[in-house]
C-alpha positions as CSV (number, residue, x, y, z in Angstrom):
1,X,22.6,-12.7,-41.8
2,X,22.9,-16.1,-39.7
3,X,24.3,-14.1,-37.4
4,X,22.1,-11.7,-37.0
5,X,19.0,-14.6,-37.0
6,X,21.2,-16.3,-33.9
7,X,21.6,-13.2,-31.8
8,X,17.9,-12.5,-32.7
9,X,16.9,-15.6,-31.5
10,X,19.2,-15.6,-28.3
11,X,17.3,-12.7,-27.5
12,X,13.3,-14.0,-28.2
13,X,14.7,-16.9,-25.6
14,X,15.7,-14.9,-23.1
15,X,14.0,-15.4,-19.3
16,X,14.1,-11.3,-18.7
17,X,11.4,-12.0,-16.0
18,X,8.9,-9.5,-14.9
19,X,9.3,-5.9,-14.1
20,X,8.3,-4.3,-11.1
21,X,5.5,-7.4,-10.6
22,X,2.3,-5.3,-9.3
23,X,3.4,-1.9,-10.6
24,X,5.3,1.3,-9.4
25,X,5.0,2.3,-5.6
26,X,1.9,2.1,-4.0
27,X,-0.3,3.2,-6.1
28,X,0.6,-0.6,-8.2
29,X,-0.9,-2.8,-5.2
30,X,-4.2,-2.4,-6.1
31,X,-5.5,-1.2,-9.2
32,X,-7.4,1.9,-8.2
33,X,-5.9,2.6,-5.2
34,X,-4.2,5.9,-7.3
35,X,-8.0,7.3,-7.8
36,X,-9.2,6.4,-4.4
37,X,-6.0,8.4,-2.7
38,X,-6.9,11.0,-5.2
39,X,-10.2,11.5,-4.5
40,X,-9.5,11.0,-0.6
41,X,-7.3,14.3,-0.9
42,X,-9.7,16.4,-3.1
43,X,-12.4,15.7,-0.6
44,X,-10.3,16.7,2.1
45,X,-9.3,19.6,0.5
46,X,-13.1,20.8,-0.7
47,X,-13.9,19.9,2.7
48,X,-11.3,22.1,5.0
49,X,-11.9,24.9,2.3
50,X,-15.7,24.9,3.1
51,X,-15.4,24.8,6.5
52,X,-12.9,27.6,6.8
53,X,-15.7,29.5,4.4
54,X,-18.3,28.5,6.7
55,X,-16.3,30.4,9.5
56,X,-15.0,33.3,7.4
57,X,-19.0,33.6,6.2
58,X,-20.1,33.6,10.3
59,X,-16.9,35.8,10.8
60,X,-18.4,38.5,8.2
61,X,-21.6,38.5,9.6
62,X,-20.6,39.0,13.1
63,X,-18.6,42.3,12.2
64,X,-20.9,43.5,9.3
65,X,-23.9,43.3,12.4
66,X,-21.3,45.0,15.0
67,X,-20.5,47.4,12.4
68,X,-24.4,48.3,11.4
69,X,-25.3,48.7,15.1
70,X,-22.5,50.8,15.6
71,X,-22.6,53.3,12.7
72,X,-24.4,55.1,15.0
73,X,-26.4,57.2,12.0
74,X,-23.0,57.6,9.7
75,X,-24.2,56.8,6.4
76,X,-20.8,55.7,5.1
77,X,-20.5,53.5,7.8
78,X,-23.9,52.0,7.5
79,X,-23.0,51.4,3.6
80,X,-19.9,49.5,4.4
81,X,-21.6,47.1,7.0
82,X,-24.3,46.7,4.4
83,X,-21.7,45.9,1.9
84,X,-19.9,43.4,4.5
85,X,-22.9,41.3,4.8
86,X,-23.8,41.5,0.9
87,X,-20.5,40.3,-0.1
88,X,-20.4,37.3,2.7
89,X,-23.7,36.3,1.6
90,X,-22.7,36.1,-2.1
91,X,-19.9,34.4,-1.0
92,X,-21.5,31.5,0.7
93,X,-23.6,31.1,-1.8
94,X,-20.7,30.6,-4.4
95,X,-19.1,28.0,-2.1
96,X,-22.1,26.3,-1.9
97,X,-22.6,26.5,-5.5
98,X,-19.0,25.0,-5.9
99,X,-20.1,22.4,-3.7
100,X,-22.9,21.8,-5.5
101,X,-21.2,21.5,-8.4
102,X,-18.1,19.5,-7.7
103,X,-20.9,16.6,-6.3
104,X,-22.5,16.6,-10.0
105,X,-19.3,16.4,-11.6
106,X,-18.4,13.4,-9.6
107,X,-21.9,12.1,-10.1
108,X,-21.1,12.2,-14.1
109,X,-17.4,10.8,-13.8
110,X,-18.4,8.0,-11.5
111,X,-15.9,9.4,-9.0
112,X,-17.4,9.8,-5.3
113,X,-16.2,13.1,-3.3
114,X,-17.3,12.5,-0.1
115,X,-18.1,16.3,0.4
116,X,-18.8,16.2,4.4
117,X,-17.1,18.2,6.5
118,X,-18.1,16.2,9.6
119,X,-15.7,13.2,8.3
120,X,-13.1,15.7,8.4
121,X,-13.7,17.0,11.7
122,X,-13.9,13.8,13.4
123,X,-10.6,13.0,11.7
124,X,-9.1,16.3,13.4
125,X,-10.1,16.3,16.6
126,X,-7.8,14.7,19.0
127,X,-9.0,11.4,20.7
């Protein structure tokens, strides 16, 4: 047993020092630089995805018109461009709904998504 209580107490005495001193990699600098990166990269992501559906939207609306003009009295046709432009119009309005969404759900976390495209842009285009 007095063994035991020396090695024990060896042990509570021992300098060890500190591990890893601020944390693991970068995202132990700064407490909350891990949800700040984070958030940086959904926001980039939400806003490259609504942009593309932006164009994609524009895209569908440019063909479904071409189409409609150019059924040329073929009711099948004229259907399918009227289907074209129903669906892109749903569509928007589910990305904008996500949008929508995504901003509340940040709201209520206390997270901000910067959800603007225009931040993104800037960031792409070559200066």
């Amino acid at each position: 047993m007095g063994r035991d209580s020396n090695l024990m107490k060896y042990l509570a005495d021992a300098d060890l020092g500190t591990i890893g001193g601020g944390g693991l990699g970068p995202f132990g600098d700064n407490p909350g630089d891990g949800l700040t990166g984070i958030t940086k990269m959904v926001s980039s992501i939400i806003g490259l995805m609504t942009i593309a559906a932006g164009i994609w939207f524009l895209f569908q609306i440019l063909v479904g018109g071409f189409n409609w003009i150019s059924a040329g009295g073929d009711k099948a046709k004229l259907q399918s461009s009227k289907d074209r432009i129903t669906n892109s119009m749903v569509g928007i309005v589910v990305v904008v709904a996500a949008w929508a969404i995504t901003a509340l759900v940040g709201t209520f976390l206390g997270v901000d998504f910067t959800l603007s495209g225009g931040n993104l842009l800037q960031q792409l285009s070559p200066n």
